[in-house]
Structures are given as structure tokens and as C-alpha cells.
N, C-alpha and C positions, 0 to 999 in steps of 0.2 A: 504494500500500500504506500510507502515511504517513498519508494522509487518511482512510483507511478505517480505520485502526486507532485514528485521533484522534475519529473520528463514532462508533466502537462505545464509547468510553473515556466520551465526553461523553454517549454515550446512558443508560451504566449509570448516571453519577454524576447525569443529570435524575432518574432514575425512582429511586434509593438515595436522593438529598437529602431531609431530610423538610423536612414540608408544612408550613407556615405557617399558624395559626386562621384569618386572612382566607382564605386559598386552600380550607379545607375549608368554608367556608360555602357554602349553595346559594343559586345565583343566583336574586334575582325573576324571575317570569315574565316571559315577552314583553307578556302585557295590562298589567303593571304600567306599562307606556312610552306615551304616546302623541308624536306628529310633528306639529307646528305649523308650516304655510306663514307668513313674516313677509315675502318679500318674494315673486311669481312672477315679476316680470320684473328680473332681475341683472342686464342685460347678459351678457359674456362672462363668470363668475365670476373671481375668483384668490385673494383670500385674507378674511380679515375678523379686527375685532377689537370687544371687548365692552367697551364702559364702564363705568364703575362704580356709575352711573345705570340702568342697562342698556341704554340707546341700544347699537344696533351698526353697526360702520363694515364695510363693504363694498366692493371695487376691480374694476374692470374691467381688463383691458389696456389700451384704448385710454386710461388714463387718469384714468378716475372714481374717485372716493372718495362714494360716495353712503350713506345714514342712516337705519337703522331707527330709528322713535320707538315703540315699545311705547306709551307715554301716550296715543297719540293713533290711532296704527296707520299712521300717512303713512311712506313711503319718500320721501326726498328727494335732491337732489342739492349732497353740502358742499362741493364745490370737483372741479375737471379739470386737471387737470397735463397740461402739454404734453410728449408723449414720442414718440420715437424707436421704430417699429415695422417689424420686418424678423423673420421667425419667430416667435420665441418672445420677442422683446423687448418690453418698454411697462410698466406700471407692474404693479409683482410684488408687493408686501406693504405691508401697515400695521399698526403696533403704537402702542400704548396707553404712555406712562409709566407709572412705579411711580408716582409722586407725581403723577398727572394732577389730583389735585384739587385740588393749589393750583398747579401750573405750566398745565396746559392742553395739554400738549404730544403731538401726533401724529405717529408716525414713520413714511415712507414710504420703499423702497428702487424707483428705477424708471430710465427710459434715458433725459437731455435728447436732445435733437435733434439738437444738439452744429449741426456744417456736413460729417454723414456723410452721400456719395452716395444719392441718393432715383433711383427709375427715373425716367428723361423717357415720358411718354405719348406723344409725338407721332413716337416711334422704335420700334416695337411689335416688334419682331426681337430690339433688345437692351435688356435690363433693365442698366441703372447702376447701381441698389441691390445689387445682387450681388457679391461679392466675387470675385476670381479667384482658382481654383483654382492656376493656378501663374503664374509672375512675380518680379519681383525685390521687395525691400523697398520701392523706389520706389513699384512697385505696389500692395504692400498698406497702406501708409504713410495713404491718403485712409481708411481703413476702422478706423483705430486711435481706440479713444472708451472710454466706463465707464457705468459705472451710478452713478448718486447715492444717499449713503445721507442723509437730510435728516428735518428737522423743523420742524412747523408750528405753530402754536395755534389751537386749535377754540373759537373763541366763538359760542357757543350752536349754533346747527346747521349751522355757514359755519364751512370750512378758510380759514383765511386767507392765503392764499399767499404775500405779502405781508412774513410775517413769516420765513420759510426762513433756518433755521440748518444751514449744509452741517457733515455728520460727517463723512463717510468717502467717498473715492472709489475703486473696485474697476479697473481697466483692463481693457476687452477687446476683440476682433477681432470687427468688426461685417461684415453681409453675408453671413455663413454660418450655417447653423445648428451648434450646437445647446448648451442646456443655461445655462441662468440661474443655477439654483436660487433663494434668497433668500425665506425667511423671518429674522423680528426675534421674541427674545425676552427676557427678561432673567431677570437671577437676585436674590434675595436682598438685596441689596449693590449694586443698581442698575447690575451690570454688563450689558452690550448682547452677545447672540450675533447672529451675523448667517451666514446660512448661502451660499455661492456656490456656483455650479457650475462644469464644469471650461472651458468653453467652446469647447468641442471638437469636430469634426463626426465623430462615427461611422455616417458612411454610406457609408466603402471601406475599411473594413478590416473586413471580412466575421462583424461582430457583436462581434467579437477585442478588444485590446488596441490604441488607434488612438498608433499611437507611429511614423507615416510621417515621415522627415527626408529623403526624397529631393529630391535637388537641387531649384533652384527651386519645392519643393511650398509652397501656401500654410505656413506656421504649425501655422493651426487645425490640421493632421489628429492635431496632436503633441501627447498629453495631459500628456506628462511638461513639457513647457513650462510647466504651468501646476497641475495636481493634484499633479504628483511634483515641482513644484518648491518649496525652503523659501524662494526670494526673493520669489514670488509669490501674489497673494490669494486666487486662486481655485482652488475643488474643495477648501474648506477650512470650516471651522466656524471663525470670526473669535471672538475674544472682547475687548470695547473697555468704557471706560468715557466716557460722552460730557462733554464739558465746557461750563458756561454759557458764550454767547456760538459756539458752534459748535464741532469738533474733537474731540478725543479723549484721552486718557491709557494706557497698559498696565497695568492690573491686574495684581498678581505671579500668576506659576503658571501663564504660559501654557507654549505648548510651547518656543518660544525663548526664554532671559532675553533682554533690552533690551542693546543692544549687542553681540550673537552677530553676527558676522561672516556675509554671502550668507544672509539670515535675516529674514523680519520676525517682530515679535514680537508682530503682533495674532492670528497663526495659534493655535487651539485644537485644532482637530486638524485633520490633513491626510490627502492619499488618497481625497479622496472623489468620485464622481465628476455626480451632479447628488444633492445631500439637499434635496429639496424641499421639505420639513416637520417640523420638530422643535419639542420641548416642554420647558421646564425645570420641573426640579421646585424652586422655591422653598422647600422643607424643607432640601435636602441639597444640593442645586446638580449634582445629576444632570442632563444630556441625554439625551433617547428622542429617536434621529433615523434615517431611513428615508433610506435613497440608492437610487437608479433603479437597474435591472440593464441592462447591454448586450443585446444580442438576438442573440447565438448560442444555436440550439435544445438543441444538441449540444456536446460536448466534441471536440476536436481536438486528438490528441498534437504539429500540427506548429504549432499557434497557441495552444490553451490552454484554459480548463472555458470552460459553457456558461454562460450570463448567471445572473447569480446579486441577485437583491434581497438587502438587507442589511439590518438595525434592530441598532442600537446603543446599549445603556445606555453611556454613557460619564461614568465615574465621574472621571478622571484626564485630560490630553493626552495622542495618541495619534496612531500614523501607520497610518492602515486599507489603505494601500497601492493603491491605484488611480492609477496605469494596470500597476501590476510585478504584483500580486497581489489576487485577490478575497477570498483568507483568506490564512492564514500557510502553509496546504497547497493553496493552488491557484492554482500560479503560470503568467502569462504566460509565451509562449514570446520572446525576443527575436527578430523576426522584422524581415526588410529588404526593406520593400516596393521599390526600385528592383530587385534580381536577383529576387524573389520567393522568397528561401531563408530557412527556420528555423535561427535558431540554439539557444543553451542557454535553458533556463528558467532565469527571473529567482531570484533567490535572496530569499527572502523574510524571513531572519532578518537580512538587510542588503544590503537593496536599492543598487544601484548608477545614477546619473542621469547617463547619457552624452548625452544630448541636445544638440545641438549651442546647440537655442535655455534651456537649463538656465541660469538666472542664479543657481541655489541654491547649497547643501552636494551633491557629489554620492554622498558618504556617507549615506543614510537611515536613519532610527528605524527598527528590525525593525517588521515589520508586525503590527498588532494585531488578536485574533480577534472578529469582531463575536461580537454575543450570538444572533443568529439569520441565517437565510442560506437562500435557497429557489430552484430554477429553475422551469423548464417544466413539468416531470415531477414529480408529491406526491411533496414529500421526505419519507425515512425518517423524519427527525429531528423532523419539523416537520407531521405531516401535515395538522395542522389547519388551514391556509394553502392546502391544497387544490390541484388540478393547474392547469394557465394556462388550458386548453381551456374554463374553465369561467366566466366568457365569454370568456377569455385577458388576458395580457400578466403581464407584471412589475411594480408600480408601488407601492412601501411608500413608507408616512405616517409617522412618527412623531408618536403624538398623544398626548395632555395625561395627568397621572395628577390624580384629584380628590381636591381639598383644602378636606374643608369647613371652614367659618367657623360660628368658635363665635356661640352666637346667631339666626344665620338660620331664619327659620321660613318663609322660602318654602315654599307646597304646592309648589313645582315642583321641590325641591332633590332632589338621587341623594340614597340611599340610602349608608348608613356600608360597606355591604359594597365598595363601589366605594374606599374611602378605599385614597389611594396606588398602586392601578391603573394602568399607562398604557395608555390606547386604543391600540391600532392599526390604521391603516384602507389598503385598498387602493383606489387608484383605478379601475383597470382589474378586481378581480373584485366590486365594490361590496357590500363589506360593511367593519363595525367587529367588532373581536377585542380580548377582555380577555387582558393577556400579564399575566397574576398573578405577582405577586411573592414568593420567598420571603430576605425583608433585603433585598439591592439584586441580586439573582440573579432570571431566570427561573425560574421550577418550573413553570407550566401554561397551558396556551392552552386560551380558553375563547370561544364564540362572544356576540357583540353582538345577541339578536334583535330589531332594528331594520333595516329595510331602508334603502338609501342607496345612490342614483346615483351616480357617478362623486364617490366626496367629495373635494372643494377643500380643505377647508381646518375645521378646528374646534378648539371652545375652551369651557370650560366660564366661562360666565356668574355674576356676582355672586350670583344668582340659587339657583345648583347647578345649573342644567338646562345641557345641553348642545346650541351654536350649532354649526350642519355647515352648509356653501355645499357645494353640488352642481351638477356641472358639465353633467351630464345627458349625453343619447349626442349626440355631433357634435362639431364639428369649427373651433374657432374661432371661435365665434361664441355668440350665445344661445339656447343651444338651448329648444324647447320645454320639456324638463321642467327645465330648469336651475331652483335655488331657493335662497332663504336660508329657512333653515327652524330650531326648537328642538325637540328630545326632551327631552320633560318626564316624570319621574317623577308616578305619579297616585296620588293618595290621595281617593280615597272619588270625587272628582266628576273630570269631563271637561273640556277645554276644549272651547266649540261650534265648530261646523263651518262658515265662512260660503261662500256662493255668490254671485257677482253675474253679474249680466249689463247688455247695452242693447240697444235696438232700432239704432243706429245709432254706430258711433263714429269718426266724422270728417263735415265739413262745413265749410260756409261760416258764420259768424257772421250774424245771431242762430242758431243752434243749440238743438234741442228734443229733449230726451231723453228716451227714458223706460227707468230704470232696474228691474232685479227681481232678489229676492233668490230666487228660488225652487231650491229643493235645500239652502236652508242649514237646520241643524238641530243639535241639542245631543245629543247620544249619551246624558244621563242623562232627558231628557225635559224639561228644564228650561224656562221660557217664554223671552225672549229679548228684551231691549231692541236697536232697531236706533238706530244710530246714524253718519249719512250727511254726507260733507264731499267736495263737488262740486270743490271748486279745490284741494283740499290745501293749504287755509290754514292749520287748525287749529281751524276754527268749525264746531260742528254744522249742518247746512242742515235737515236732516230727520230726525223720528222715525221716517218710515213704511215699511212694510218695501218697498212698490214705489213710489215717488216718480217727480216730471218735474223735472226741469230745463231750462231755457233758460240758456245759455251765451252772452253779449251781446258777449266781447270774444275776438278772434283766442288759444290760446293752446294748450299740449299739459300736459292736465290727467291728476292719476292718480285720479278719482272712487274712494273708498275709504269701505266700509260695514264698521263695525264692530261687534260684535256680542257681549251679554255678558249672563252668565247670574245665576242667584238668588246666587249664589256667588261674586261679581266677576268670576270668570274669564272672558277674553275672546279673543276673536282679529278679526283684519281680515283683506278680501279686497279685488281692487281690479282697475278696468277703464279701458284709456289710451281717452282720446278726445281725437282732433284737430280743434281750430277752428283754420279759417281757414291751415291746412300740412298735406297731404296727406301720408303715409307712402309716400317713393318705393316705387315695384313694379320689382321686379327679375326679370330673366328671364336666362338662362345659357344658350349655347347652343353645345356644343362638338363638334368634329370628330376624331375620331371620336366618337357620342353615346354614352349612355350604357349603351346597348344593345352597346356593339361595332362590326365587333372591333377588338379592343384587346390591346397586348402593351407592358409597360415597356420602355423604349426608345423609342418612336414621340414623334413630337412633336403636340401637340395645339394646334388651333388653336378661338380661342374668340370668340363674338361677345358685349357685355353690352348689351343692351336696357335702360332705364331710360323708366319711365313715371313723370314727376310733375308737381303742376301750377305748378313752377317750371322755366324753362331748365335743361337736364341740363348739366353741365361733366363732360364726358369725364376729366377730367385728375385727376378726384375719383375715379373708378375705380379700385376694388383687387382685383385676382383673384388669390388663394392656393392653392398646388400643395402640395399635401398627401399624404402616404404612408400610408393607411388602413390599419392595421392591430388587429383585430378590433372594439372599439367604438374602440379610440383612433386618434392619430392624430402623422404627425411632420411637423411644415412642413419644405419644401423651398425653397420660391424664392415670392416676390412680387414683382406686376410692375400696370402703370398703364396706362388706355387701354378703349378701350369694346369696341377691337380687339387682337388680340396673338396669340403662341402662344409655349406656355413644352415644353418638351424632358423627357419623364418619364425618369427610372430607377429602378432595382431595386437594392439596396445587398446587399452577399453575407451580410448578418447576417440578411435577411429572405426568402433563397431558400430555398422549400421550405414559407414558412410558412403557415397557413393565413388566409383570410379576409383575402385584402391588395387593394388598390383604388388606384384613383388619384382624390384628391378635390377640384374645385376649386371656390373660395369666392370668389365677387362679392359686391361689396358697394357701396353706394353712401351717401351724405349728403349730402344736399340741403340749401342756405345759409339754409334759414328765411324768411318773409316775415311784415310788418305786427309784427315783434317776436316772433314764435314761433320757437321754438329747432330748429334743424338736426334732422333725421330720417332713420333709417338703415332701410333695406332689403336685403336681401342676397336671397341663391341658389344653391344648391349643385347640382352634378352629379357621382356618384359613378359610376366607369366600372371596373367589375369584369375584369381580363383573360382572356380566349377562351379556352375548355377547350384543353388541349394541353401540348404538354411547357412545361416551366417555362424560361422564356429564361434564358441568358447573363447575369450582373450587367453592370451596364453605368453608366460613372460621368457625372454629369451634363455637360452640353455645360461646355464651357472658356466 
């Protein structure tokens, strides 16, 4: 009744507030926008940032920090961090200084390698990179590591690794999944927000509140360990100021003062429980930050509501309450997984942190109301966010509000009607939503018409056009439509369109190409200079629009034709060709196939086939067990070996739901020969389970 009477009070006061001049201007059309591909093949995306040149930096997981050059149209590779990968771990973000242009400095948030258990290949029964589920502290003791928050300097198009000044280290429990977060942004004042996740596995506490303390259970299942606790970094929005020479300082104003007792004082807000993407506004020192929802479909009076996404202007610190409460009216139930009994709803105007692994205050800040909040089901309140079904899940961004610069006369720059906007993007229903502002309040949701796959990650450019990485459909890996791409505002003319192709791309050196642009074309009719760089040096090779090449030396090249019209405007397109290192061939081949039948719970055994024209090493083998859920997707377990079989289940947050699969990802990389750089191949097999009743949850093998 509480909730309902607080959503009917905040509904009248949306629609009574008045309207803002920005908020009554009409939006430009959708033709007003055009979409420029700058990179097609990302690897695995995860985040990006835009220089002030406009070069943009670009990360993989496994790693990569790789380099759009607009000047030239080449994607490069700046540098590869060596990281720790086990679900959802490996290298999460890169940010830009405020001062890059006389410091040089790039900041990365990713997982060393640390000396945490890796699975042995040569044991295909049991995976060692996996953490155990229950055991003593002894036991989960090998699995205890963090993520680094560090900085580099980019001279010229090379991270130089070399130079790493360590900020901040976050602690967490490796070998389980779930939940990173980590994006880096700053404010004004050169302060560092740095966003974590709770590190928590909500895959047995049936979509709920994951607050298991039953004897011997891992840790992880405990989110108040680590979101609900104030001694602790993570499931928090950090606020630091970093120091020359490495380190950090506390900015006044966060949520702890410096020296508050069971307290650290880099927390900015707490409660959250994966914010995967937030935006500062640099005018005011607002946050727009988006946190994951749980996957309860439904509300349950004996556990608590149904997963609810969250976006939060956050003007002040602030405790948003996660793992106790998803708003200030929708509390968790205190529930004890060892007898399976509910107890009271948590109290959300002063949360209580009994947790046994609790190193905080176990007095909490009353919980704070986000600014917006949506499940499954088109919320009343919100309906322009639209139902899950639609292609489903939960997954809010919190994205950039545009701030033009005086002077810019880029054709590509937004439009002033944008000024002060924050995007908001979903990953799982792909699309961008304007949350109009009226002062630092919501008043109206307005739709983005631009289309956009799974967006990663975006940032509005020196430029004014807006950079989006998209993750495309799949599952860990690079998917085909994955892209680093810009939304350019168009004024009068287009940018052209380019195509390329080859008759052949891979061989033995000497190597004979023959390249063709055909299908590229300029949408205003415009002629079109071509402009062709076979090695991605930086040197024109060819004016012509279908050129030969002969490639003399072993190497893995990204041929790149660039293409620019009466108007300067340009763009490039680009095609890998391998001399002299073949792109392993992957083949996947599991039992039960992909056909069936299949029911979670069964154990699946897998063969991985690897065709390449170097020696396969079995032990380079990675197959990923993945929990599909409608285009996205939750890792579960990683395991090594050409042979193996890994144990599926079903978690009680996702029975019942629709479009679920069990997905597994091979993958291989082959050692390079003659000087040519390592080449990855993968393969997926996605195994739908058999019409019939829906199993029993069933928690993974121990």
C-alpha cells in the first residue's frame, strides 16, 4: 500500500511539474542522425574513450586497448594488459585525463593474474579455476585477489605499459561469478569516480536478495558482505582524487568523513549492486548511473519485488540500498537460506547489516529513492522503457548529458536541443532514450531514433557526435555485428558509405590480392576519392577504387580503404588478411548436441576440434558455460582442455523464464609463426532445453 500510494504521489507530481523550454522543444528527426562504422572488428567490446584529438581508445576483455585514428581510418593495437579471466573478469574500462594534453595519461580498471587458480587441462573432470561453493576460509583463501585501478601514458599511438602508476586496488573473490561493474569518470575538479560491482553470485537465491550466510557457504553468495557493507569497496560509486606519482587523496563530501570508524571514505554512494555505466556531468558534478536489476520475474511476499533496473541522478552521497532494498518501498525479505524460512522485511528507513562477514557500521544511511526504477512488466510510471519481452532483460546504462563547446563548428556536432540531456541506453532492449530534464529532476522520456545493438559503452566526442561500442547478439566473444561506431548529426551533406572486399584473405607469402570496393557509395551522390593502405602503416598505397596487392612479408594486416567526398567528409572500411598465420578453425562439438535433449541439470560433455597450420596446444583451450538468457547472456564456469565436460544448472531467478539456453564458447589462439601475431578462433553451440515441464533449480556441482 506504501508503494502504491508513493508511485501514485510521484506520478501526479511528474505530470503537475512544469516543463522546462528544453523539454518543450521538438526533437530532430531520425534523418537528421546518420551511424558511422569506425571500427567492424572490436574484438569482445567493453568500454571506450575519446581523445581530444579524437582518436578513440577501445578494450577488449581479454585485454586490448586498441585505436581509432579518424586521420587516417586505421584501427590499431596501443598496448595488451595481461589479465586474469574467469567470467566476467579481464580488462573493464579506460578513461581519458582531464589534463591528457599535457600529462598523456590513460586510465585502465582490469584483473592482474595475481597467482589465482587457473583450471589444469590435463584433469578435464575438474576445473581448479572455480571456486568452491562451500568450505572453510582455508579454502576460499587461494581465490582472494582485486582488480587494479592504474595509469598509463599514450605516446603517440602505443600505451606504454611500462610507465603504470597503481591508484587504487578494489579486493574480491575470484572463481565465481558475478558482477565487476567498473566504469572511470571524473568531474570538474579532476576528481576520479570509479564505479564496482557487488561481487556476488546471484545464481541460488532465486532472482531475490543473495544475503546466504549458511555455515560453511562460500562468501560470495553474501551481498551484504560487500554492497551493504560501509568497510568495503565494492557495489559502490568510489569517489578519489588520484595523486602524481600513483595513489590517491579523499576529496571532502564523500559519504564517510576520513577517519569515521568501520568506514572507508573513498565510498560515494553505496547499495548498488552491478552500475555498469555512469556519466558525470562536468557542469554540476551530477552522476547518471544505471545498476543491473536481479532476475526475479515476479514479486514474492516470502523473499521480496521483482528485479527492478534502477538510473540515478545522484546529486549528493547516498545509500540506494542493495542487497536490504530496491527503493525505500521495496524491501527485501530477511530470508535464511540454511532452514529455508522468511523472516521480517528489511527496514529501509535504517537498514540493519547483520552479516556475519559485515566488517562495516551495521547501522545504515536510510535508503535512497532512485530517480527511475522498471521491471519485467511496462511500468506505470515509466512506460517508455517498454516491457522486457521486447527483446527482454533488465540492463540500464547511465549515459553522458551533452555539453557543447563554445566555438566548435564540427558538421558532426548535436544539436543545442540535446544540451544537458542525459542519454540513457539499454543493453539488452537496444535502444538510446532522452531522460529530459526539468533543473536537475526528471520531467520526460523521450525516444533516441537511432538504432543500437547491445550498447557497451558511449561518450560524446570533442567533436559533438556521439561514440556507442556495441556488443552485438552473442555471447562473449566478437560477435559479428559487434562495432565501434559514431552518430553524427547531418547538416546538408552525408558521410559516404564505404565497402570493401578480397578475392582471398589468408595465404602463404608472397601473397596477391585483389581488393574491391564495390557497394561503397555516398548517399548525397557525391564522387568519391579512394584512398587504400594495404599494411596499416599510415601511407596511401592506392588511389584506385579496385586495386592488387602483393603482400611479400608473413604478417596479419587490416587493409583499410578510405573514402571521402566533395565535402571532406569521410569514413573507412576494412578487411583482415592473413600472411603466412592461418586463423585457427574451431569446431565445438557437445553431448548432448544442440539439437537435444537437453534439460539444466545434465552434465555436458564437449569435444574442441582445432584446425590450424601451426601445432594445436590443447592446454590453450577455453570453453565457456554460459546461461542464455534472451539475446544476453550470464557466464557460469570456465574450464581448459580440447576435452572436458562442465555440469549445467538452472538458478531459481530464471525458472519460468522465457528464451533460456545453455551456451558454450570454445575458443582457441594459436602462438603465431615467422613473426605474425597469435590468432583466435572460437565456436559456439547453443542447446535450447526439450519442450516439457520446466525442471527443479538445481545448484551447480560443488
Amino acid at each position: 500500500m506504501r508503494k502504491q500510494a508513493f508511485a501514485a504521489a510521484l506520478l501526479v507530481a511528474l505530470i503537475a511539474a512544469p516543463t522546462s523550454a528544453s523539454a518543450q522543444e521538438s526533437p530532430p528527426p531520425a534523418t537528421s542522425f546518420e551511424k558511422v562504422t569506425l571500427d567492424d572488428f572490436p574484438g569482445e567490446p567493453m568500454n571506450l574513450a575519446v581523445l581530444p584529438d579524437g582518436r578513440v581508445l577501445h578494450t577488449t576483455r581479454a585485454g586490448e586497448v586498441r585505436l581509432h585514428n579518424p586521420r587516417t581510418g586505421l584501427n590499431t593495437l596501443a598496448g595488451k594488459l595481461n589479465v586474469y579471466q574467469h567470467d566476467e573478469e579481464g580488462l573493464q574500462s579506460v578513461a581519458v585525463d582531464p589534463n591528457f594534453e599535457t600529462n598523456r595519461w590513460v586510465y585502465a580498471y582490469y584483473s592482474p593474474p595475481l597467482s589465482t587458480p587457473v583450471d589444469d587441462p590435463s584433469t578435464p573432470v575438474t576445473n581448479e579455476g572455480d571456486a568452491p561453493e562451500t568450505g572453510t576460509a582455508v579454502d576460499f583463501a587461494p581465490f582472494k585477489g582485486y582488480l587494479q585501478l592504474s595509469r598509463f601514458k599514450l605516446q603517440g599511438d602505443t600505451l606504454k605499459l611500462d610507465t603504470e602508476e597503481k591508484i587504487l586496488q578494489v579486493p574480491v573473490d575470484r572463481g565465481i561469478c558475478c558482477h565487476v561493474g567498473g566504469n572511470i569518470d571524473f568531474d570538474a575538479t579532476g576528481n576520479l569516480f570509479l564505479s564496482t560491482g557487488d561481487d556476488s553470485n546471484p545464481f541460488a537465491s532465486d532472482g531475490y536478495a543473495p544475503i546466504d550466510d549458511s555455515p560453511n557457504r562460500n562468501p560470495v553468495y553474501d551481498a551484504r558482505r560487500s554492497a551493504g557493507n560501509t568497510n568495503d569497496l565494492r557495489g559502490k560509486l568510489l569517489r578519489i582524487h588520484p595523486k602524481d606519482g600513483g595513489g590517491y587523496t579523499i576529496p571532502l563530501g564523500n559519504l564517510f568523513p576520513q577517519g569515521t570508524a568501520s568506514t572507508k571514505p573513498e565510498i560515494y554512494a553505496m547499495g548498488l549492486r552491478n552500475p555498469f555505466r555512469f556519466a558525470v556531468n562536468r557542469k554540476n558534478g551530477d552522476v547518471y548511473l544505471g545498476d543491473y536489476s536481479p532476475d526475479a520475474g515476479v514479486a514474492n511476499p516470502q523473499r521480496g519485488p521483482a528485479g527492478q533496473g534502477r538510473w540515478m541522478l545522484i546529486k549528493r552521497p547516498a545509500n540506494y540500498g542493495w542487497p536490504f532494498c530496491a527503493t525505500p518501498d521495496m524491501p527485501y525479505v530477511d530470508y535464511d537460506f540454511a532452514t529455508k524460512t522468511s523472516g521480517e522485511q528489511f527496514n529501509c528507513n535504517a537498514p540493519t547489516n547483520d552479516s556475519p562477514y559485515n566488517t562495516g557500521l551495521k547501522k545504515l544511511p536510510a535508503v535512497a529513492q532512485p530517480d527511475v526504477w522498471y521491471s519485467y512488466d511496462t511500468s506505470p510510471l515509466f512506460p517508455e522503457l517498454g516491457p522486457a519481452n521486447t527483446p527482454g532483460g533488465i540492463a540500464p546504462m547511465g549515459g553522458p548529458a551533452y555539453d557543447p563547446t563554445p566555438g566548435n563548428s564540427s558538421p558532426f556536432r548535436f544539436p543545442n536541443y540535446f544540451k544537458g540531456t542525459p542519454l540513457f541506453y539499454e543493453w539488452s532492449r537496444d535502444y538510446i532514450k532522452e531522460f529530459r530534464l526539468n533543473g536537475r529532476r526528471l520531467a520526460e522520456i523521450r525516444p533516441f531514433e537511432t538504432f543500437v545493438d547491445n550498447p557497451m559503452d558511449m561518450e560524446y566526442g570533442p567533436d559533438g557526435a556521439l561514440y556507442v561500442l556495441e556488443y552485438g547478439d552473442g555471447y562473449f566473444a566478437e560477435n559479428p555485428d559487434a562495432q565501434l561506431a559514431k552518430i553524427n548529426f547531418v547538416r546538408g551533406n552525408h558521410t559516404p558509405i564505404p565497402k570493401v572486399a578480397a578475392d582471398v584473405v589468408s595465404g602463404r607469402a608472397p601473397l596477391t590480392v585483389k581488393f574491391s570496393s564495390a557497394g561503397t557509395n555516398d548517399p548525397d551522390g557525391d564522387p568519391l576519392a579512394y584512398a587504400w593502405d594495404f599494411e596499416a602503416d599510415g601511407k596511401v598505397d592506392s588511389g584506385d577504387a579496385n586495386p592488387t596487392h602483393v603482400y611479400a612479408s608473413n604478417g596479419t594486416y587490416r587493409a583499410t580503404l578510405k573514402v571521402t567526398d566533395r565535402t571532406g567528409r569521410s569514413a573507412s572500411a576494412e578487411v583482415l588478411v592473413l600472411v603466412g598465420n592461418a586463423q585457427p578453425k574451431v569446431e565445438l562439438t557437445t553431448t548432448p548436441p544442440a539439437e537435444g535433449p537437453f534439460q539444466f541439470g545434465d552434465t555436458v560433455t564437449y569435444t574442441v576440434k582445432v584446425i590450424d597450420d601451426t601445432p594445436v596446444d590443447c592446454s590453450k583451450v577455453t570453453v565457456a558455460f554460459v546461461l542464455g538468457h534472451e539475446t544476453h547472456g550470464h557466464p557460469q564456469s570456465s574450464t581448459a582442455g580440447c576435452t572436458g565436460s562442465i555440469k549445467t544448472f538452472l538458478d531459481g531467478g530464471h525458472t519460468g523464464a522465457a528464451n533460456l539456453s545453455a551456451v558454450f564458447v570454445a575458443s582457441y589462439t594459436d602462438p603465431g609463426e615467422g613473426g605474425t601475431p597469435g590468432l583466435t578462433g572460437s565456436a559456439q553451440v547453443r542447446i535450447v532445453p526439450s519442450a516439457g515441464p520446466t525442471p527443479t533449480p538445481t545448484p551447480p556441482a560443488p
